[in-house]
GUFISE-521409 format. One record per residue: residue number from 1; residue in one letter; z, y, x of N, C-alpha, C, O, CB in turn. Coordinates in steps of 0.2 Angstrom, whole numbers. Glycine has a CB too. Layout:
residues N
R     k   r    n_zz    n_yy    n_xx   ca_zz   ca_yy   ca_xx    c_zz    c_yy    c_xx    o_zz    o_yy    o_xx   cb_zz   cb_yy   cb_xx
R   NUM   a       Z       Y       X       Z       Y       X       Z       Y       X       Z       Y       X       Z       Y       X
...
***
This chain:
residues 199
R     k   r    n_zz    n_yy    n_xx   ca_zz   ca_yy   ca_xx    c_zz    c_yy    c_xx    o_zz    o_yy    o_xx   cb_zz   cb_yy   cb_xx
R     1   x    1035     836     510    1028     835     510    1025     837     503    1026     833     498    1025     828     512
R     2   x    1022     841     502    1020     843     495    1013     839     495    1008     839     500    1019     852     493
R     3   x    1014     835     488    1006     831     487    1002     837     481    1001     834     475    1008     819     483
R     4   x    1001     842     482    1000     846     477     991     847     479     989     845     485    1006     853     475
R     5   x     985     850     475     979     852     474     977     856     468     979     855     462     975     846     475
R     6   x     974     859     471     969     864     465     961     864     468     960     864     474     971     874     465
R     7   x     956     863     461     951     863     464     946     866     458     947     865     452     949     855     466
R     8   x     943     870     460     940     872     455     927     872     455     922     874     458     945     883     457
R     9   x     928     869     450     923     867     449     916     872     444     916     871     437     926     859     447
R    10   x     913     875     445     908     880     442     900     875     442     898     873     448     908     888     446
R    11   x     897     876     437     889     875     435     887     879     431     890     882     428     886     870     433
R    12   x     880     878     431     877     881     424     876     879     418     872     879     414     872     883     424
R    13   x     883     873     419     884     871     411     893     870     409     895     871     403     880     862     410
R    14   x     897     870     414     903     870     414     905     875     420     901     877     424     907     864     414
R    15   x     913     877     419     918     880     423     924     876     424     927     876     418     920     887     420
R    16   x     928     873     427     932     868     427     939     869     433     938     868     439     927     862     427
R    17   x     944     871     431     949     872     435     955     864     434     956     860     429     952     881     433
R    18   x     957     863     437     962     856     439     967     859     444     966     861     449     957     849     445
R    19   x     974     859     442     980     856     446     982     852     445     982     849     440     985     858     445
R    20   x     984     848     453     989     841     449     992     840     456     990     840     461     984     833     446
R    21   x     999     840     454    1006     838     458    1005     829     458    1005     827     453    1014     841     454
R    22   x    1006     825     462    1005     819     463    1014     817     462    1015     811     461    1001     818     470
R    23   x    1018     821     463    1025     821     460    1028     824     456    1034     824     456    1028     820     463
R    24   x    1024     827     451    1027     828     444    1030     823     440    1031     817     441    1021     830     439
R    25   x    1032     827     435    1036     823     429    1031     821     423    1035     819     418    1042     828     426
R    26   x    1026     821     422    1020     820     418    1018     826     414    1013     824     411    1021     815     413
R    27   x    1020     832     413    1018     837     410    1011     838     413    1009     837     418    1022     843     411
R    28   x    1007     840     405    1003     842     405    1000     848     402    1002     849     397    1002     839     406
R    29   x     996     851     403     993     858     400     986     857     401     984     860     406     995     865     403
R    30   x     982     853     397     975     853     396     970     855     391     971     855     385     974     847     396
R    31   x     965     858     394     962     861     388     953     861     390     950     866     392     965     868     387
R    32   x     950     855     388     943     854     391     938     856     387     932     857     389     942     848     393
R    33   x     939     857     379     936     859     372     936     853     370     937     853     364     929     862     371
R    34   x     935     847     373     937     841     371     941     836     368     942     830     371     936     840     373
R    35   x     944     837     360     952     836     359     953     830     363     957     830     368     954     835     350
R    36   x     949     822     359     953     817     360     952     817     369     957     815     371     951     810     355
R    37   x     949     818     373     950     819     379     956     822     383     959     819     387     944     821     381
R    38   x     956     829     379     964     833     380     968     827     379     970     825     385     967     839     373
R    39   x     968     823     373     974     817     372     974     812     378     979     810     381     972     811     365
R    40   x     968     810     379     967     804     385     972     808     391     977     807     392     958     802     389
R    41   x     969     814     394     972     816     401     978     816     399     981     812     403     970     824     405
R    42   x     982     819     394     988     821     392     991     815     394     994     815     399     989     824     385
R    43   x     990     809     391     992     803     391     993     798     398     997     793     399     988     799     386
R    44   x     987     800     401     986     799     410     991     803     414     993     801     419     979     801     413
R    45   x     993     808     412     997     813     415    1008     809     415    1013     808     419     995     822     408
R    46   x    1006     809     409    1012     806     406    1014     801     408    1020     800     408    1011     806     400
R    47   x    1011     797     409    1012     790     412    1010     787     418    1012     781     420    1009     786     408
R    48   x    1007     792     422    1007     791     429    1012     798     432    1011     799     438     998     791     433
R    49   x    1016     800     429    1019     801     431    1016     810     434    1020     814     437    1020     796     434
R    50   x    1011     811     434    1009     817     436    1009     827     433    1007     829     428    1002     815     437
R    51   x    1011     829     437    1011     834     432    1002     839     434    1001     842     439    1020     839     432
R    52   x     999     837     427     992     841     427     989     847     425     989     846     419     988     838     425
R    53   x     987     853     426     984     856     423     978     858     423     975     860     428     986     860     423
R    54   x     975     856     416     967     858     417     963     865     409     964     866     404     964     848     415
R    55   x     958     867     414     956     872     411     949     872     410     946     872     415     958     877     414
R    56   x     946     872     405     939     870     406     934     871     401     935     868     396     938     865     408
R    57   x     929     874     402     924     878     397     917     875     399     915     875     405     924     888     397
R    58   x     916     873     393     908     870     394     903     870     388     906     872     383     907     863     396
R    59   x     897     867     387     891     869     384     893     860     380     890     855     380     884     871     390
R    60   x     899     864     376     901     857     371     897     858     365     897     853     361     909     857     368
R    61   x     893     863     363     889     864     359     882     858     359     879     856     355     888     870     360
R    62   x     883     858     364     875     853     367     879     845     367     877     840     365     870     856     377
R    63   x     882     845     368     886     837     371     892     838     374     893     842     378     882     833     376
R    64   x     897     833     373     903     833     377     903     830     384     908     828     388     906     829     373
R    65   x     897     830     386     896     825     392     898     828     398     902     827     403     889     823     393
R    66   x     895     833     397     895     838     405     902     842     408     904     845     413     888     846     404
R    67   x     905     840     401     914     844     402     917     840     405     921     841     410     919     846     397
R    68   x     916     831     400     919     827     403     918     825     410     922     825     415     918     822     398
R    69   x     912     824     410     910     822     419     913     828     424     918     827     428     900     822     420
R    70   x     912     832     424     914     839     427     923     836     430     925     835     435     912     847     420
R    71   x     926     837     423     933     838     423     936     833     427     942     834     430     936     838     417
R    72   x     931     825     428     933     821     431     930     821     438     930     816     442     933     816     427
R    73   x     928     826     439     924     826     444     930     831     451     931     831     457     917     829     441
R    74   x     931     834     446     936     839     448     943     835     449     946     834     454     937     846     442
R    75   x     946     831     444     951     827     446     953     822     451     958     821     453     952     825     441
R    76   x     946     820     451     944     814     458     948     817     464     953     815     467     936     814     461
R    77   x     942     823     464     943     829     470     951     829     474     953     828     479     941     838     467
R    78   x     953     832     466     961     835     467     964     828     469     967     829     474     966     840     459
R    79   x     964     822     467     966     815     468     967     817     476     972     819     479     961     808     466
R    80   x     961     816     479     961     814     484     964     819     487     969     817     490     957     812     485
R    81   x     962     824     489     965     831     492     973     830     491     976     828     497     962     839     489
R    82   x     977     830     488     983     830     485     987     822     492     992     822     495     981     828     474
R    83   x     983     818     490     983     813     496     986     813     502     990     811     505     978     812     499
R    84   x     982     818     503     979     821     512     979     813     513     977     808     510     985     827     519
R    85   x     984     813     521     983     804     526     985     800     520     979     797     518     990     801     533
R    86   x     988     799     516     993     795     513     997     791     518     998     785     517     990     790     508
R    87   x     999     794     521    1004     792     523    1012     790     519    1015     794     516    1005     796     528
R    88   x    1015     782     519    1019     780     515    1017     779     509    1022     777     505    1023     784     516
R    89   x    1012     779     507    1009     779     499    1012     770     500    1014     766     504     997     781     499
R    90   x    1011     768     492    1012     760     492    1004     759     491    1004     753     489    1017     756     485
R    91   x     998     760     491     993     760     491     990     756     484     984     757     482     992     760     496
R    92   x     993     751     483     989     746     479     994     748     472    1000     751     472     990     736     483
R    93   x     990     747     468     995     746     459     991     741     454     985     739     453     996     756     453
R    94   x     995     741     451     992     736     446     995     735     437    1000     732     438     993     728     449
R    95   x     993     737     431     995     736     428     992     732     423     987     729     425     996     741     428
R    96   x     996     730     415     993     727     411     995     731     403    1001     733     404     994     720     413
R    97   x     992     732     398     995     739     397     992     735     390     986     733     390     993     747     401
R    98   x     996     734     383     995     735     378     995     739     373    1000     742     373     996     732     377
R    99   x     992     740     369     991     745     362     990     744     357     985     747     355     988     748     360
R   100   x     995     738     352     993     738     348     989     730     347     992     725     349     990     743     348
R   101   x     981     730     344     979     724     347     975     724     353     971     719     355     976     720     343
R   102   x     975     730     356     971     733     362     977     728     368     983     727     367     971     743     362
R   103   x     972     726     375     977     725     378     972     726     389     967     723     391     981     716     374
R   104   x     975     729     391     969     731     399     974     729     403     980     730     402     965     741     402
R   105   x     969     727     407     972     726     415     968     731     418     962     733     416     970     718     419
R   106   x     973     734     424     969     739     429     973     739     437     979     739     438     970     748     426
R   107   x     969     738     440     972     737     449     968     742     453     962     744     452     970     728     454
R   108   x     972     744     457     969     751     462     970     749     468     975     746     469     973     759     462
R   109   x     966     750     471     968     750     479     965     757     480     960     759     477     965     743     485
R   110   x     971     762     485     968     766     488     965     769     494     967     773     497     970     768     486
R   111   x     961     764     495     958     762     502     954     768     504     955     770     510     953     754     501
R   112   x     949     772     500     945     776     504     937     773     503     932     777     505     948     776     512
R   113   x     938     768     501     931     766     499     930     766     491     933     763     487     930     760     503
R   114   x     925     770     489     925     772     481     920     767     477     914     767     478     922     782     480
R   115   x     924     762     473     920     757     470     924     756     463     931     756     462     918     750     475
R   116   x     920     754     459     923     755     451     920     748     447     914     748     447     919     764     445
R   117   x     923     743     444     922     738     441     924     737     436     930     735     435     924     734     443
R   118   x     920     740     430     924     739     422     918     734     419     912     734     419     924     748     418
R   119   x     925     730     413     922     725     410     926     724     404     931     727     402     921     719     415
R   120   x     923     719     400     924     718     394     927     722     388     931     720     384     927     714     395
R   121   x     923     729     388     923     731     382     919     727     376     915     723     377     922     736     384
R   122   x     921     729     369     916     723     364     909     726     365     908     732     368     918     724     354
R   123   x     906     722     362     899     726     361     900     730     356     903     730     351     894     721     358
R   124   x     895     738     358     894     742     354     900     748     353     900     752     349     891     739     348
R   125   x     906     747     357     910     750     361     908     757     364     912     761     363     910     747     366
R   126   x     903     757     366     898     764     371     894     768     364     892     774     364     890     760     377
R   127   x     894     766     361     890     770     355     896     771     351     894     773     345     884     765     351
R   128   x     902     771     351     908     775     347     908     781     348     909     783     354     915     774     349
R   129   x     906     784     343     910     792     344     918     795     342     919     796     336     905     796     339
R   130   x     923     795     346     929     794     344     930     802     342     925     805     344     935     791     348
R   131   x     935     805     338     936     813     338     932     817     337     928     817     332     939     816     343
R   132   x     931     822     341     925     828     340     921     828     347     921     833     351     928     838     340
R   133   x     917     821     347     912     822     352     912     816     360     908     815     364     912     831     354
R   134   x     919     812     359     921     807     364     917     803     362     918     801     357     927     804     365
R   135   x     910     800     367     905     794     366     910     788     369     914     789     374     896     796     370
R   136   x     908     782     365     915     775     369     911     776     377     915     774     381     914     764     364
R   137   x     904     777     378     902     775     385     906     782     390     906     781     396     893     774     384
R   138   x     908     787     387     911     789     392     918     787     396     922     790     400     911     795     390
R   139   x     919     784     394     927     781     396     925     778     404     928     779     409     930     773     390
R   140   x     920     773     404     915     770     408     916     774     414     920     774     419     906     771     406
R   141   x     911     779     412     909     787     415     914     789     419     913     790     425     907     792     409
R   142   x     919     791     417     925     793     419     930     791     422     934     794     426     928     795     415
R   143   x     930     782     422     933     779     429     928     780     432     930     784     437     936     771     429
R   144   x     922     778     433     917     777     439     919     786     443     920     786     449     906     776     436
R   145   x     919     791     439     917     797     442     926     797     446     926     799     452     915     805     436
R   146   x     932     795     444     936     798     446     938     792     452     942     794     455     941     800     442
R   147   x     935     786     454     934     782     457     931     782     464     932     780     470     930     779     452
R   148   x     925     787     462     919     791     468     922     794     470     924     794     476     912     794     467
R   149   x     925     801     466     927     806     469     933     807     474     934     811     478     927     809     464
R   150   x     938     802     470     944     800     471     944     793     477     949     791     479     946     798     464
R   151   x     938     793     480     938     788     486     942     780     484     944     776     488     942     793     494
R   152   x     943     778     477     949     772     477     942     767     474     937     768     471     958     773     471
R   153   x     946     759     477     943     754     469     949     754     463     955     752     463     940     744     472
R   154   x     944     755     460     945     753     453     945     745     450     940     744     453     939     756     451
R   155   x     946     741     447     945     738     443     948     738     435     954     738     435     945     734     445
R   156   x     945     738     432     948     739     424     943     734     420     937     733     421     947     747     420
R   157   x     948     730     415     944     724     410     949     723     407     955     723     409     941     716     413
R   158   x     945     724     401     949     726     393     947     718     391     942     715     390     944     733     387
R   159   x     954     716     390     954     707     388     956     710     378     955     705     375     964     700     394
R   160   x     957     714     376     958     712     369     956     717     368     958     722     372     963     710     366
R   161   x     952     718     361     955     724     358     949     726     351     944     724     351     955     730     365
R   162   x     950     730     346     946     731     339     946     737     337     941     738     334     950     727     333
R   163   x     951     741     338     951     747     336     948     752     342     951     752     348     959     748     333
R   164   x     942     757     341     939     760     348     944     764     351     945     764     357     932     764     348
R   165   x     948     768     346     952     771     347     958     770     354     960     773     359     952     770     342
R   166   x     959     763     351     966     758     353     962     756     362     965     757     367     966     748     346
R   167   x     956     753     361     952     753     366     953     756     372     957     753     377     948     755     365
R   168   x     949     764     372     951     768     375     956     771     378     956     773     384     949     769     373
R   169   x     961     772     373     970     774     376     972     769     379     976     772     383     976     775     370
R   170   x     972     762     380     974     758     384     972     759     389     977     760     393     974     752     383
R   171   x     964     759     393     962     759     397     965     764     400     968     762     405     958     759     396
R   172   x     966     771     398     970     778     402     976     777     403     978     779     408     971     784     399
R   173   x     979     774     399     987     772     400     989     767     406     994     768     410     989     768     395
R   174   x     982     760     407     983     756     413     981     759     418     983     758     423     979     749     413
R   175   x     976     765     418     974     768     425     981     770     425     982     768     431     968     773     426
R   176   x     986     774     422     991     778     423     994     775     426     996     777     432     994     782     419
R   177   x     996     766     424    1003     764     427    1000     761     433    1004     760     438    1009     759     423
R   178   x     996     761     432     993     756     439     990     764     445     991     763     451     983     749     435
R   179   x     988     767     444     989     772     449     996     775     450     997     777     456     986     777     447
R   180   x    1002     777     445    1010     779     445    1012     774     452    1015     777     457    1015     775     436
R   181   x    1010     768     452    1011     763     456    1009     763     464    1013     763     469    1008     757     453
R   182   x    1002     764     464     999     766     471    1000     774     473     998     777     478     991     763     471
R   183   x    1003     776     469    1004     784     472    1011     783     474    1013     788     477    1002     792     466
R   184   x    1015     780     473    1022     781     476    1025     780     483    1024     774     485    1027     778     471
R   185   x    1028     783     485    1029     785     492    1035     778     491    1039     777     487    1033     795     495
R   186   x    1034     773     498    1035     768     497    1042     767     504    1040     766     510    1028     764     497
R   187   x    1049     769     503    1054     770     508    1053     766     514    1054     768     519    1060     770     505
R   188   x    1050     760     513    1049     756     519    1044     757     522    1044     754     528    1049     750     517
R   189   x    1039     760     521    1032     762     525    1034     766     529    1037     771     526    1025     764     521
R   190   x    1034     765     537    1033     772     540    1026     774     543    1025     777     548    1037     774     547
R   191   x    1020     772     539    1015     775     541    1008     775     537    1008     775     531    1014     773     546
R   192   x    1001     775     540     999     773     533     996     765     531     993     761     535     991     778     531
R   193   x     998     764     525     998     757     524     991     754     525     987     752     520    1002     755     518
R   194   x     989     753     532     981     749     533     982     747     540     985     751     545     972     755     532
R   195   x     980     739     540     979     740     549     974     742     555     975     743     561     978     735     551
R   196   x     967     744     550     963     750     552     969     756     555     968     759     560     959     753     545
R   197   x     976     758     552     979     765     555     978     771     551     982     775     551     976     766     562
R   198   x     972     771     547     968     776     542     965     773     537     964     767     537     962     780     544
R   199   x     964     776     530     962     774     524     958     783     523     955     784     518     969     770     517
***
């Protein structure tokens, strides 16, 4: 069963192409104009285990927003397609993921119903500009979109942390191990894990 997707995503402010094998080795090849974002996916790629390629040209000149959203919009997509039934999936993950003095909890269920719960960033967090153009409030932004798109819940709550930097990379890292967890084909399931029958 190949868990693989391509999705390719166009406006009149980005162009955005997405691969992603749901059983890769974590390679990745990203390139959104967006460095430290390149670093986040790269680091999500890596540690959930996925191997991703992303391509994507946008009107970074005006803002980093519309690449970021887009890319995650596209990644959702490919999430989910990549799925298909989920049959055998373990569906649920959960991680807790330190950095430093950064420290996130993240749990997935991949139910089919798209809801995103993010909490306890510090104050004034959202108004970081990290690298060339990452605002702290898009981190937000980017679980909620891949959350919707991606049909899962989400929760994420950042219990420590000082450096925005440090912040932010934990959070991508806990989505990674806590999704690594609910994407893996679970030898004891013969079917899909809901008593509904579907997710």
């Amino acid at each position: 069963m190949s868990r693989r997707a391509r999705v390719e995503r166009m406006t009149a402010e980005t162009r955005v192409r997405v691969e992603l094998d749901l059983d890769g080795t974590g390679r990745a090849d990203v390139s959104t104009g967006v460095g430290f974002y390149d670093h986040m996916l790269a680091s999500l790629a890596r540690h959930a285990l996925l191997d991703l390629r992303v391509a994507a040209e946008g009107d970074t000149g005006v803002d980093a927003h519309h690449s970021v959203e887009d890319v995650a919009i596209a990644l959702g997509q490919a999430c989910r397609e990549a799925l298909g039934d989920k049959h055998g999936i373990r569906r649920f993950g959960d991680a807790l993921v330190p950095l430093d003095e950064a420290l996130v909890q993240c749990a997935i269920d991949l139910s089919g119903r798209p809801y995103c719960l993010h909490t306890g960033e510090p104050v004034g967090q959202e108004y970081v500009v990290v690298g060339d153009g990452f605002t702290g409030s898009l981190t937000r932004h980017v679980l909620e979109t891949l959350a919707h798109q991606g049909a899962f819940t989400l929760h994420v709550r950042v219990l420590a942390g000082r450096d925005p930097h440090h912040i932010i990379e934990a959070q991508f890292k806990a989505l990674a191990r806590a999704l690594r967890d609910a994407l893996a084909l679970d030898p004891r399931e013969s079917g899909v894990p809901s008593t509904k029958g579907t997710l």
